[in-house]
N, C-alpha and C positions, 0 to 999 in steps of 0.2 A: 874942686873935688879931687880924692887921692885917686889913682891908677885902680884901687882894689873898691874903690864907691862906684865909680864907671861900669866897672866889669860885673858889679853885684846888681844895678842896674838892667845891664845890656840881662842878664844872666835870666832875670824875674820875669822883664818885659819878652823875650823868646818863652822862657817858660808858660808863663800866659798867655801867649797868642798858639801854642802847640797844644795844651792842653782846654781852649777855650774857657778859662776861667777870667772872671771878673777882677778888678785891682783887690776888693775888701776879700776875694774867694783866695787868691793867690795870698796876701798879706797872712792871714788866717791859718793858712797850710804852712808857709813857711815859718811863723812862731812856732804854732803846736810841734814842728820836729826841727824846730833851732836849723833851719836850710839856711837862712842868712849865714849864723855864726859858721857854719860847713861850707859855704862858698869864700868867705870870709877866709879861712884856715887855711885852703886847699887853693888859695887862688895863683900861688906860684904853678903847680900841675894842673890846674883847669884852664887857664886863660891860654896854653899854648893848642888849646884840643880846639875842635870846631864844634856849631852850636848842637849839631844832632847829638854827640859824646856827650855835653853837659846836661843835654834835658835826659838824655839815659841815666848819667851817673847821680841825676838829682831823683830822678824814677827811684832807683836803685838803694839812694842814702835813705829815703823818707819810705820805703818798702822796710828796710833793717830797723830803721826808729818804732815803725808801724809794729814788729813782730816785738821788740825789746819792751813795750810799754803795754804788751799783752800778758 
């Protein structure tokens, strides 16, 4: 697995344990606002942050998809 599957991994599995969501509940969120292809894109400037910074900045990406698709 490449350096940037790892890091999409580690990214989901914090994600899910911080916000108490199930694999099918996370999966689910991160389609509907494309967080994959975003961690994906952004993984040069996210992988050097620590994991509090990443679940904010995923808060933060899927809050702006949230308002843009209203």
């Amino acid at each position: 697995m490449s350096s940037q599957g790892i890091f999409m991994v580690f990214c989901a599995e914090q994600y899910k344990m911080a916000k108490g969501l199930t694999g099918r509940q996370l999966s689910e969120l991160f389609r509907m606002y494309r967080v994959w292809e975003y961690i994906y894109t952004c993984y040069e400037a996210l992988h050097t942050t620590g994991t509090n910074y990443i679940i904010n900045d995923i808060d933060l990406y899927i809050e702006a998809r949230q308002l843009s698709m209203v």
